[in-house]
Wavefront OBJ file of the C-alpha trace (Angstrom):
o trace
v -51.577 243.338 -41.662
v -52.706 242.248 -38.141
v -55.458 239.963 -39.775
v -52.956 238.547 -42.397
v -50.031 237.598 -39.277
v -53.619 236.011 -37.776
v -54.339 234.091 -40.328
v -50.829 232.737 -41.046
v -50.361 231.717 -37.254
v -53.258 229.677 -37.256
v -52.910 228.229 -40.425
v -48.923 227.132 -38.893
v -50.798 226.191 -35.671
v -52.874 223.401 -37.556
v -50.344 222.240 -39.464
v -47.901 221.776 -36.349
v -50.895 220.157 -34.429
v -51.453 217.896 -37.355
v -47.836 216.641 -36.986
v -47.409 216.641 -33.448
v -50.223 213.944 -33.314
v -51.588 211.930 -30.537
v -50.504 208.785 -29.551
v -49.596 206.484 -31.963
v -52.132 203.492 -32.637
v -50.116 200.094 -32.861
v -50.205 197.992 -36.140
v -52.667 195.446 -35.793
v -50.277 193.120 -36.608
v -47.758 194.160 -33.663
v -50.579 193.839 -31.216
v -51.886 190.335 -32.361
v -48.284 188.976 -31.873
v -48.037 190.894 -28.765
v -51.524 188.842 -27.754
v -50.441 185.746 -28.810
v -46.969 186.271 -26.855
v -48.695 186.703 -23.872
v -49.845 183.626 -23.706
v -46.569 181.925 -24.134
v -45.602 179.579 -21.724
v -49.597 178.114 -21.085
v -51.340 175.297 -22.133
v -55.263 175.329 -22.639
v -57.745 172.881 -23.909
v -60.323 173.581 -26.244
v -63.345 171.903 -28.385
v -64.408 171.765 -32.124
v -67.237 174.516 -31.923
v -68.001 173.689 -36.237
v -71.067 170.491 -36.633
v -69.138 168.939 -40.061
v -69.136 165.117 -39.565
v -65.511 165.069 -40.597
v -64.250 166.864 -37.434
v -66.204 163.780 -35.320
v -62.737 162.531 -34.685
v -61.220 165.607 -33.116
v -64.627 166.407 -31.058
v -64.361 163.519 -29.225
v -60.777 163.908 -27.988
v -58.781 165.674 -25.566
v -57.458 168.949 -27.473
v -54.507 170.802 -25.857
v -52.847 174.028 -27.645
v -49.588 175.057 -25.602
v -48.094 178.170 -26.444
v -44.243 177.778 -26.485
v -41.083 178.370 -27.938
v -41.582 181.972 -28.264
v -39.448 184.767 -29.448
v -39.811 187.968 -31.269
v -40.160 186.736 -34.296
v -41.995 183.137 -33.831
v -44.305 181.151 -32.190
v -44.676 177.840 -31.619
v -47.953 176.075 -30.753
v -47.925 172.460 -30.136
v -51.408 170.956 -30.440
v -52.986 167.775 -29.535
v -55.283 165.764 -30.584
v -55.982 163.142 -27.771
v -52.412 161.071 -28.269
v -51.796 162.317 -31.510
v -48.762 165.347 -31.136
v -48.082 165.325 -34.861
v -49.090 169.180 -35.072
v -47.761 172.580 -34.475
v -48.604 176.086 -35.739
v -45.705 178.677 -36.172
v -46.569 181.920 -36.198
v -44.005 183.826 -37.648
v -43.316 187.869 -38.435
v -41.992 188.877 -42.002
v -41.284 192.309 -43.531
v -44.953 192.439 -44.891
v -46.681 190.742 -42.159
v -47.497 187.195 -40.512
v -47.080 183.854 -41.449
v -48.879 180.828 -40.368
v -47.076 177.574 -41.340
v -48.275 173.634 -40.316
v -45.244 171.923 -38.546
v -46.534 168.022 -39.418
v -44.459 165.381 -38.293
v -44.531 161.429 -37.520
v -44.423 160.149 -34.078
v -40.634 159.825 -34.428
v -40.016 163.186 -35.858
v -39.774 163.206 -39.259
v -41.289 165.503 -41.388
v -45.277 164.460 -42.981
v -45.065 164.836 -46.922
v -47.618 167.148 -46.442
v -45.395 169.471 -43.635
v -44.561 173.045 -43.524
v -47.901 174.205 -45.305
v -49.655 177.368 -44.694
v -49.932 181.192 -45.508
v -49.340 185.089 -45.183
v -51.315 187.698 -44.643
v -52.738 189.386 -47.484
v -53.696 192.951 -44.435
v -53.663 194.447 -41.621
v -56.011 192.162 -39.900
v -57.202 193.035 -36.428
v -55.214 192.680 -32.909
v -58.068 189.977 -32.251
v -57.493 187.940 -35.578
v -55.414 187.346 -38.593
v -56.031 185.363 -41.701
v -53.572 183.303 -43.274
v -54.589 182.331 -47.616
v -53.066 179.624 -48.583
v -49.336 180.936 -50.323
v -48.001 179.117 -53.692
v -45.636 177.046 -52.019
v -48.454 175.117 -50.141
v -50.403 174.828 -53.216
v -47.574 173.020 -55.346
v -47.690 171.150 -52.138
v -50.763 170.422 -52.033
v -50.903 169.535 -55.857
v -48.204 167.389 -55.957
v -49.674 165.324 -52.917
v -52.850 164.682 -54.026
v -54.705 167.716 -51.801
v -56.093 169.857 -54.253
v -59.093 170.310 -52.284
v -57.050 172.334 -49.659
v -55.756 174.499 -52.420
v -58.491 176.773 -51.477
v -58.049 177.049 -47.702
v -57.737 180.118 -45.417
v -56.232 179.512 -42.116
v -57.321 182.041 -39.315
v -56.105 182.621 -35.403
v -58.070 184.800 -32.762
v -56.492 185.808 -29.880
v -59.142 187.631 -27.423
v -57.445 188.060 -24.382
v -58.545 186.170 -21.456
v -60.894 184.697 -23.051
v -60.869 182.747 -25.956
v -57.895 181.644 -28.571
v -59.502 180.136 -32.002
v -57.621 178.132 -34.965
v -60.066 178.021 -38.267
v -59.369 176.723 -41.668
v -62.613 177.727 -44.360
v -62.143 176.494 -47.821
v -65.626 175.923 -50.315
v -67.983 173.288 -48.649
v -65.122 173.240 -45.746
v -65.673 174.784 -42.331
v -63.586 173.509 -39.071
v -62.685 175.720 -35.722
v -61.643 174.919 -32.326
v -61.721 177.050 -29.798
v -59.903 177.391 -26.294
v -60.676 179.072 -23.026
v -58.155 180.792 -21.760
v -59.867 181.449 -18.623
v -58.277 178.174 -17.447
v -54.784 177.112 -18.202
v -53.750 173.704 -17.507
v -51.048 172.203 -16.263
v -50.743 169.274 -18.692
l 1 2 3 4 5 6 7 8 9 10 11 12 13 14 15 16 17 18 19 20 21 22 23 24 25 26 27 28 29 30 31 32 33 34 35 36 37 38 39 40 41 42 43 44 45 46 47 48 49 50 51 52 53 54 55 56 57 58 59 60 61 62 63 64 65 66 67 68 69 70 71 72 73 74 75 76 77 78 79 80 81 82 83 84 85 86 87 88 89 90 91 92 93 94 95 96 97 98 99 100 101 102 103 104 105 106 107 108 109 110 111 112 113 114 115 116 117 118 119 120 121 122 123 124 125 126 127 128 129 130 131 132 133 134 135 136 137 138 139 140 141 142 143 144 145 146 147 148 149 150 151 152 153 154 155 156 157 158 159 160 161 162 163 164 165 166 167 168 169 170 171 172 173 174 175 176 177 178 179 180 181 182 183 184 185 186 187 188
């Protein structure tokens, strides 16, 4: 009888240490945001680290991401290109995960015919990055514009804090990234 009130105590005891658990491990998701939100408020420039001649105009200007406009559910990233502030990624949370639109505008604000473009995440991701496929709405975009070739694209953010931020977009025979040190914010 002793051996059978034994066994049944340890067999509760693993069961109640099974649901007691240990801390909880945050959603990669949660912690990317909470990455990205940490930076809000800075400005840093960067550099096209990718060799495709088609990026030649954006290597040789000034390239400034500034992390803004930030809430808990969005965040805004202006980014420039030299004199060009056309551009902004929005990071946004949904009930199933991120979302990374393309704010395009002209240089009097209105909206680009090829604005508000992007994707959701398809998993978890990592705390360090998240990858964005292209959703349908930005392919009927992109098909009614003219841009099939971007049809195909995967947008991507990296956040490795203090360190380096990273925006990529891959697509077939299509490979750009920039990358920022956030080691030094600027003022302006």
């Amino acid at each position: 009888m002793k051996l059978a009130y034994a066994l049944a105590a340890t067999a509760l005891g693993f069961t109640l240490s099974s649901c007691a658990g240990g801390p909880e491990t945050p959603n990669p998701q949660d912690a990317f945001f909470s990455n990205l939100t940490a930076l809000c408020g800075q400005r840093f420039e960067g550099r096209v680290v990718t060799t495709d001649p088609a990026d030649a105009d954006f290597a040789n200007k000034r390239l400034l991401m500034h992390v803004r406009d930030c809430s808990d559910g969005e965040i805004r990233i202006p980014f420039a290109v030299g004199d060009d502030r056309s551009r902004t990624w929005v990071v946004t949370r949904r009930d199933i995960g991120l979302s990374l639109k393309h704010d395009h505008r002209h240089e009097d604000g209105t909206t680009d015919v090829l604005h508000w473009y992007g994707g959701d995440t398809v998993n978890e991701g990592t705390a360090e990055r998240q990858e964005f496929p292209v959703d349908a709405e930005s392919i009927a975009l992109f098909n009614a514009n003219n841009a099939t070739a971007s049809t195909a694209n995967t947008w991507a953010i990296e956040v490795h804090p203090h360190e380096t931020f990273a925006y990529e977009l891959r697509r077939p025979n299509r490979h750009f990234r920039v990358e920022f040190d956030l080691t030094k914010p600027v003022a302006s």
